[in-house]
C-alpha positions as CSV (number, residue, x, y, z in Angstrom):
1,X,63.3,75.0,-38.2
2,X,60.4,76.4,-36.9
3,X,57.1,74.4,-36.1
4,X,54.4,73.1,-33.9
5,X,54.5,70.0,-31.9
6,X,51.3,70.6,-29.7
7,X,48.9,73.1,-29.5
8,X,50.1,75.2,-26.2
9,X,46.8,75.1,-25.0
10,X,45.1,71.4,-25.1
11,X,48.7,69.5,-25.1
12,X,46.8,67.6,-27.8
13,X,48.0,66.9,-31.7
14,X,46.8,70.2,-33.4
15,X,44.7,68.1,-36.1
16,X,42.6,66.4,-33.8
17,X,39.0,66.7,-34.2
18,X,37.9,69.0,-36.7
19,X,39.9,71.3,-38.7
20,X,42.8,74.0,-37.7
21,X,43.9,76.7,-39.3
22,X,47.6,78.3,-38.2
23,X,48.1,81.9,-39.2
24,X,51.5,83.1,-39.2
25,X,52.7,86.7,-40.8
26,X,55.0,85.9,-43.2
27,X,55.5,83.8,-46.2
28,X,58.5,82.3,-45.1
29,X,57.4,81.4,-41.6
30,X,54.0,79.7,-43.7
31,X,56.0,77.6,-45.4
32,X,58.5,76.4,-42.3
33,X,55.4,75.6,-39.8
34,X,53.9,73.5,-43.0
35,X,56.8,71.6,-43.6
36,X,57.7,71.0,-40.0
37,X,54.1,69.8,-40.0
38,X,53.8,67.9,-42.6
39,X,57.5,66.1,-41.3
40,X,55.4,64.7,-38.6
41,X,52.9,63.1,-40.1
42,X,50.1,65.6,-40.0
43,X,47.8,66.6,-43.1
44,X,48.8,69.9,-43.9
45,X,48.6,72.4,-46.7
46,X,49.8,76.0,-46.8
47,X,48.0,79.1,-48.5
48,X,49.6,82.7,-49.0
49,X,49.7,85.2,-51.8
50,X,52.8,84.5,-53.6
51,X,51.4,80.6,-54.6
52,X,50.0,80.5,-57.9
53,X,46.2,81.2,-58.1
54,X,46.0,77.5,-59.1
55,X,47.7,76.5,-56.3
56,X,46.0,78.5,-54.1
57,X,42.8,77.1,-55.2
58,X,43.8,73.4,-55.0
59,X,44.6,73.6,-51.0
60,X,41.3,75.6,-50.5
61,X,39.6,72.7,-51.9
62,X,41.7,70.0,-49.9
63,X,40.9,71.8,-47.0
64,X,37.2,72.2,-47.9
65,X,36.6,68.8,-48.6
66,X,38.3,67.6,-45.5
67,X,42.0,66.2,-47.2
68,X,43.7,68.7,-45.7
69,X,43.2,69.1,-42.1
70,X,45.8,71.8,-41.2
71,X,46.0,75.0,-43.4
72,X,49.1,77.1,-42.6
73,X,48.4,80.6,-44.5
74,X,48.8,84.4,-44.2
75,X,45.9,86.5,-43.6
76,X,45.2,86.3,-47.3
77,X,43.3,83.2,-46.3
78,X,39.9,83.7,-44.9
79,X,38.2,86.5,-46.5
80,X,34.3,84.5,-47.2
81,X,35.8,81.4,-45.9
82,X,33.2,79.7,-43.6
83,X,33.7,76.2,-42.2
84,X,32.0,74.7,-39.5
85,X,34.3,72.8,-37.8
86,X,37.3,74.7,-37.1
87,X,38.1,73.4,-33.6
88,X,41.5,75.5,-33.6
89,X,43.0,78.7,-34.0
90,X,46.7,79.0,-33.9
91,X,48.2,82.4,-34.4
92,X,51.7,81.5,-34.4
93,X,53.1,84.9,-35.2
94,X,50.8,87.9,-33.1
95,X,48.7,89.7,-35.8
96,X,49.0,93.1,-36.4
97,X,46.0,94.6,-34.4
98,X,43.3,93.2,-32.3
99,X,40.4,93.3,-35.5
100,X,42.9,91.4,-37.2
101,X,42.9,88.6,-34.2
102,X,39.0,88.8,-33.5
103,X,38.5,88.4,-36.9
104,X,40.6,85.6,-37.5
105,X,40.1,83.8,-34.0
106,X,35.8,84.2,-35.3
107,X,36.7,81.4,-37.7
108,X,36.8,78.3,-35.0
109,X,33.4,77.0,-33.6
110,X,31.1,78.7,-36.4
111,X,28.7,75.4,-35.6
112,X,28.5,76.0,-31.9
113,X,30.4,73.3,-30.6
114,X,34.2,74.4,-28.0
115,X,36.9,75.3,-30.6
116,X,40.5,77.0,-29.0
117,X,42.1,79.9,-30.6
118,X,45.8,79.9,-29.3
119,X,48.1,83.0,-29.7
120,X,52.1,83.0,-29.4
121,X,53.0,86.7,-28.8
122,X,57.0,87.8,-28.7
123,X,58.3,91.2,-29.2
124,X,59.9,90.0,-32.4
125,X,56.5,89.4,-34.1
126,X,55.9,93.1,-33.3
127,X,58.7,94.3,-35.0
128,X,57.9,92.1,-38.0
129,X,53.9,93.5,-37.8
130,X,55.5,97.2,-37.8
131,X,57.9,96.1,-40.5
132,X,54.9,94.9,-42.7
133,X,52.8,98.1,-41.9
134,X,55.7,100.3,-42.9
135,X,55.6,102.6,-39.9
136,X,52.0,103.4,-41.2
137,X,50.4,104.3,-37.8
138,X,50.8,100.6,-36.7
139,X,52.0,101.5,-32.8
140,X,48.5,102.3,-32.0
141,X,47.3,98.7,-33.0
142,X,50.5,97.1,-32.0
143,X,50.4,99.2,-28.3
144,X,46.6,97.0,-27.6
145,X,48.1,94.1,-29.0
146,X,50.4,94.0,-26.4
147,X,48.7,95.0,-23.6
148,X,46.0,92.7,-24.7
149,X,48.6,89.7,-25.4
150,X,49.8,90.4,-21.5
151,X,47.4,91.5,-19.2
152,X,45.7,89.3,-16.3
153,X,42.3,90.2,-17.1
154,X,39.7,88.3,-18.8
155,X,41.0,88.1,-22.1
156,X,36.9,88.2,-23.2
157,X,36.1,91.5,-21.2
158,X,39.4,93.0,-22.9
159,X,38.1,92.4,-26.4
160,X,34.5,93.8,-25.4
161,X,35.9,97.2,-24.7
162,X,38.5,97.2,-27.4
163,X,35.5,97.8,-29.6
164,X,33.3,99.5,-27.0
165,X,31.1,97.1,-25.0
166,X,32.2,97.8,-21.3
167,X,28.5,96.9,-19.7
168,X,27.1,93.6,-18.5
169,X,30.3,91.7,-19.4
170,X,31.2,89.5,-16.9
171,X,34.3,86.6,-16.9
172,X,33.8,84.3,-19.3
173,X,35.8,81.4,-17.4
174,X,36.8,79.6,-20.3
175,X,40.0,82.0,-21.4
176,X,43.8,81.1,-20.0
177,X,43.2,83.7,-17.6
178,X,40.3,82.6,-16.1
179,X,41.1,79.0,-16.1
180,X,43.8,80.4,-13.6
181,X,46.5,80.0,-16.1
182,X,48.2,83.4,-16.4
183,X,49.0,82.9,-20.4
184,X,51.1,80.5,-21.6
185,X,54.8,80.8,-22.2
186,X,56.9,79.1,-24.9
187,X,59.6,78.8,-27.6
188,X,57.4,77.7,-30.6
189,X,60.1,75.0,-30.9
190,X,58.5,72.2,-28.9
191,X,55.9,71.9,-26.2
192,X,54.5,74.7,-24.9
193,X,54.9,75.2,-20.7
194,X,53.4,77.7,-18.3
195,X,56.1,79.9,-17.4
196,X,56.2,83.3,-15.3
197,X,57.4,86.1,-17.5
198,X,60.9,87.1,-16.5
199,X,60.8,91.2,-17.1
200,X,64.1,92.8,-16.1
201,X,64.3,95.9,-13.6
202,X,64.7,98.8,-13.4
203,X,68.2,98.7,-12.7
204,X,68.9,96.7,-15.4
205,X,66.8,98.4,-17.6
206,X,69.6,101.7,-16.9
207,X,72.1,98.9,-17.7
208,X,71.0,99.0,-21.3
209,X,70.1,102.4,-21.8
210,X,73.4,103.2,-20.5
211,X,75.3,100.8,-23.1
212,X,73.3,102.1,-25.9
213,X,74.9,105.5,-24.6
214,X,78.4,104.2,-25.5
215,X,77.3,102.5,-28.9
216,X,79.8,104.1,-31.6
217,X,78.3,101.9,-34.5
218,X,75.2,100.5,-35.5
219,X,74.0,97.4,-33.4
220,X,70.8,95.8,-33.1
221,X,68.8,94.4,-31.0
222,X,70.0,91.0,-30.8
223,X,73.9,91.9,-30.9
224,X,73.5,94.1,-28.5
225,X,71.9,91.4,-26.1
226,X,74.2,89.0,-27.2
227,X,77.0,91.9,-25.8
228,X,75.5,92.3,-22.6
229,X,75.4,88.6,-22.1
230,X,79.2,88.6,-22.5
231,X,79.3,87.2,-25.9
232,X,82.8,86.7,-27.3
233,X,81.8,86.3,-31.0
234,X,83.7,87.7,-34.1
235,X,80.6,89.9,-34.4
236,X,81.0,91.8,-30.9
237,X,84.8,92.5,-32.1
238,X,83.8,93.8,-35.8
239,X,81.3,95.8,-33.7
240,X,82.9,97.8,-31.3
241,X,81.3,95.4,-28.5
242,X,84.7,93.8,-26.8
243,X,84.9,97.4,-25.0
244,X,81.3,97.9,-23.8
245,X,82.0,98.2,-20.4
246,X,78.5,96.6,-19.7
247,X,79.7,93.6,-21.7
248,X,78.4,91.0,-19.6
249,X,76.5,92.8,-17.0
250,X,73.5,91.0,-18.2
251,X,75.0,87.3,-18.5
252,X,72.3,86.5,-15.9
253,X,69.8,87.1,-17.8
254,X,68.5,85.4,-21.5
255,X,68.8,87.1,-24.4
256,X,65.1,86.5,-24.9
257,X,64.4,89.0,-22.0
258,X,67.2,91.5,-22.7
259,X,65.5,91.7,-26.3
260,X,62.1,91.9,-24.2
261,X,63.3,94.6,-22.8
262,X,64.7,96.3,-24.9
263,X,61.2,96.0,-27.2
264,X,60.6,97.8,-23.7
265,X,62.7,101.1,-23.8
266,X,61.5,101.3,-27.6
267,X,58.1,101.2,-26.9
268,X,58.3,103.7,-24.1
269,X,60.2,106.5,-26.1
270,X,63.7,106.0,-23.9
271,X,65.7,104.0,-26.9
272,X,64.5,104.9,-30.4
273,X,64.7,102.7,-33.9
274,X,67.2,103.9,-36.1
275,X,66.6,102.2,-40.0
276,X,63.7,100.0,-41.7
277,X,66.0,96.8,-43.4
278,X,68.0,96.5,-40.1
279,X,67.2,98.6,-37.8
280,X,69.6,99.4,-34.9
281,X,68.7,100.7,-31.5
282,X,69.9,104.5,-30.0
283,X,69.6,106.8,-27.8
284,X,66.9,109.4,-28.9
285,X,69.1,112.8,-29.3
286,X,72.2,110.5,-30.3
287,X,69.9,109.0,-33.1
288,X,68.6,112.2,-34.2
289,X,72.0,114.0,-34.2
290,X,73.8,111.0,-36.3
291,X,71.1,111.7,-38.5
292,X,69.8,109.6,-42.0
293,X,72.7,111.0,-44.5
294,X,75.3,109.5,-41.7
295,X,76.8,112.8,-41.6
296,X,78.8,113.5,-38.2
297,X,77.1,115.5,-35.1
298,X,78.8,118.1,-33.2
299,X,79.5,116.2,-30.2
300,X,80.6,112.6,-32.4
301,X,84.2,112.5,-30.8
302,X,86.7,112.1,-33.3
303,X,88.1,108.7,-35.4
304,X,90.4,106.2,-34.3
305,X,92.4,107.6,-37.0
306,X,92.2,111.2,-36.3
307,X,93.3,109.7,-32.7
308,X,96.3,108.2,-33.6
309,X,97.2,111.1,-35.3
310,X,96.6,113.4,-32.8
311,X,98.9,111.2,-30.5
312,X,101.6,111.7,-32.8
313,X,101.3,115.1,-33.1
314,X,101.5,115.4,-29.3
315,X,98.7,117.8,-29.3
316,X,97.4,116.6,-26.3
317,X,96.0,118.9,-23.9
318,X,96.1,119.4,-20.3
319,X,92.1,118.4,-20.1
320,X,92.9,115.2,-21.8
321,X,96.0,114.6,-19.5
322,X,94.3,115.2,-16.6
323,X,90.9,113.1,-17.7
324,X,93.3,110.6,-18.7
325,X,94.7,110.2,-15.1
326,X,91.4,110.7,-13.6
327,X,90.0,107.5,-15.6
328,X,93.3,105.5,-14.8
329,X,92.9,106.4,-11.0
330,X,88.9,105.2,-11.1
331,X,89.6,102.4,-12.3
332,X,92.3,101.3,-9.9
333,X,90.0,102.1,-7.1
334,X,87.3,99.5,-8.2
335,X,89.5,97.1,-10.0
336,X,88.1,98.0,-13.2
337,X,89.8,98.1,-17.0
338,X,90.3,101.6,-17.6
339,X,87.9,101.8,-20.4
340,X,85.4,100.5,-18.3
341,X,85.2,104.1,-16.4
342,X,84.8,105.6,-19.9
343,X,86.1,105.1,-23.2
344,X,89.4,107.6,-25.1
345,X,86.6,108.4,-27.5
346,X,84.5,109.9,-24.3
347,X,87.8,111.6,-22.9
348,X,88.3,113.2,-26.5
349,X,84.7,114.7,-26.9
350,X,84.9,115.8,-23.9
351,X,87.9,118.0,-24.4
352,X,86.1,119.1,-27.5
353,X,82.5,120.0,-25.8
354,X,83.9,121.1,-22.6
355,X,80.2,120.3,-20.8
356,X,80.1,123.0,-17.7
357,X,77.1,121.3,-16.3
358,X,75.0,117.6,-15.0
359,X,72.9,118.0,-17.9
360,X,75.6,118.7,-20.4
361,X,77.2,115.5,-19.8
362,X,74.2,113.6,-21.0
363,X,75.0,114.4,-24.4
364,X,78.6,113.1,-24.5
365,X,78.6,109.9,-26.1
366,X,79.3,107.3,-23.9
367,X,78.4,108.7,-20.5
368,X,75.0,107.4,-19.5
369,X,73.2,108.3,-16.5
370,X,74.5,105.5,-14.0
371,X,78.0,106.8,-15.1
372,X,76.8,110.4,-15.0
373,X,75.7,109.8,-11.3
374,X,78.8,108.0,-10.4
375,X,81.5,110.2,-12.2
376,X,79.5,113.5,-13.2
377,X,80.1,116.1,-10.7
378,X,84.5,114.7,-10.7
379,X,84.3,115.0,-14.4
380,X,83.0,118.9,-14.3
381,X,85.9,119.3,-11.7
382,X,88.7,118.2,-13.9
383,X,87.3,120.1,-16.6
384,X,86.8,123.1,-14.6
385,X,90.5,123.1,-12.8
386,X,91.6,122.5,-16.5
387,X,90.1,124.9,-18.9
């Protein structure tokens, strides 16, 4: 259940003194924060398009005449609205651009007297703002969010120049970032703590990219975390996910910052989205080749069944032999499960492609570049000495 036990900011009850209004992006999260409010003892009402117009009129009275204190609503609330006394802000989900949050964040301290606007940001809420835009140029918007959401600089000066005042504007001392605080860090759960942010690096970065590389079936984001954390769930099995040979690499690290980062690699053009309901995460050529009719590339290395019957056939051939030994002999040298080297589905497309070249290999599913750099130039050996 999802919900608000302070405001991040002040560590005080979000009702106190004056009224507060908590946007979130979704119906459904609208209606959790409320009740989890409401549980708690606070006066709360909640406000988004699919109420009734009755009902939607009712809690804009409440609020108006002070019986509500909290209002919990979508960005259908506000439009005209102009209270006085909004002492705070609480964007619990990160709005879709930064008009939407100047706009909304204007509605505190309309009588002159300190109000707080408080912003959770998470790379989930910008998949769900991209969701609701429907791919409709929204990575502009959501790209200055972001940058805005994380940066170290004045959040006040950042804001100016977004809509073109760069002159004259000096710190405004009164933002997380000039009280020294660096933005604040937390779950939405509970109380919210200043935390450093925890990106991964490069190396693990390659990590990912490199078990995308192997991905035979569509995974998302947060199996594909849940993978490299060495999850042993039924889901990883129905997956394909048991064999990843990253499986675990990343058990170090949360599955909050694997999905960070792999917001990351989306963002920056080296995984790509694949799907609008549920989308799942690829490598760019491997994504493009699968295709949207979920017709079979080229270089898609045959079934498990068309495996098996292949094996019974006996229509092996020497280049799968020889790869075969190759992978067994790898992995006795560093202790490894032999599909940890590479996968029979690898061995099999790559009888089928016969790559002659570095950059050849990158397009054979399961070889990614840290595998590439490690086995590459032995690989193009076997193949040559068994054409």
């Amino acid at each position: 259940e999802a919900g608000l036990r302070r405001s991040p900011s002040t560590g005080k009850s979000p009702s106190s003194g004056g009224r507060s209004i908590v946007y979130c992006s979704t119906r459904k999260h609208v209606e959790s924060v409320a009740k989890h409010l409401s549980a708690r003892g606070f006066s709360v009402g909640y406000y988004h398009a699919g109420r009734t117009q009755g009902a939607r009129e009712k809690v804009q009275r409440a609020f108006g005449m002070g019986r509500v204190r909290i209002l919990v609503a979508t960005n259908a609330f506000g439009m005209g609205i102009d209270f006085p006394d909004v002492r705070l802000i609480v964007h619990y989900q990160t709005p879709g651009s930064l008009e939407a949050y100047y706009q909304e964040a204007g509605r505190a301290g309309r009588d002159g007297d300190p109000a707080r606007c408080v912003m959770f940001f998470g790379a989930a809420d910008l998949a769900t703002q991209r969701r609701i835009a429907g791919g409709r140029g929204a990575d502009e918007a959501l790209r200055s969010m972001e940058a805005y959401a994380m940066s170290s600089e004045c959040r006040q000066r950042i804001l100016c120049g977004h809509f073109g005042v760069t002159e004259g504007v000096d710190p405004c001392s009164k933002c997380d970032v000039c009280e020294g605080q660096e933005g604040m860090h937390g779950d939405r759960e509970g109380e919210c703590t200043v935390e450093p942010t925890n990106p991964l690096s490069d190396v693990e970065l390659r990590v990912i990219v490199e078990a995308v590389g192997e991905l035979t079936r569509p995974v998302g984001k947060s199996g594909l975390a849940k993978a490299l954390r060495g999850s042993r769930a039924a889901s990883m099995r129905k997956c394909g996910l048991m064999e990843l040979s990253q499986r675990g690499a990343l058990r170090q690290r949360s599955e909050k910052d694997i999905v960070a980062a792999i917001d990351r690699c989306l963002e920056e053009g080296t995984l790509v989205r694949k799907g609008h309901r549920y989308p799942t995460v690829w490598l760019p050529g491997k994504a493009v080749r699968r295709g949207s009719t979920g017709s079979a590339s080229p270089t898609e290395p045959p079934s498990p069944r068309r495996l098996r019957a292949t094996r019974r056939k006996g229509r092996y051939s020497n280049t799968v032999r020889a790869l075969e030994n190759f992978r067994k002999q790898k992995a006795r040298e560093l202790a490894w499960k032999p599909y940890m080297v590479f996968q029979k589905r690898t061995i099999m497309a790559l009888d089928s492609e016969r790559p002659s070249s570095i950059g050849a290999l990158d397009r054979i599913p399961g070889l990614g570049p840290a595998k590439i750099q490690r086995f590459g130039h032995d690989i193009l050996r076997v193949l040559r000495e068994n054409t």
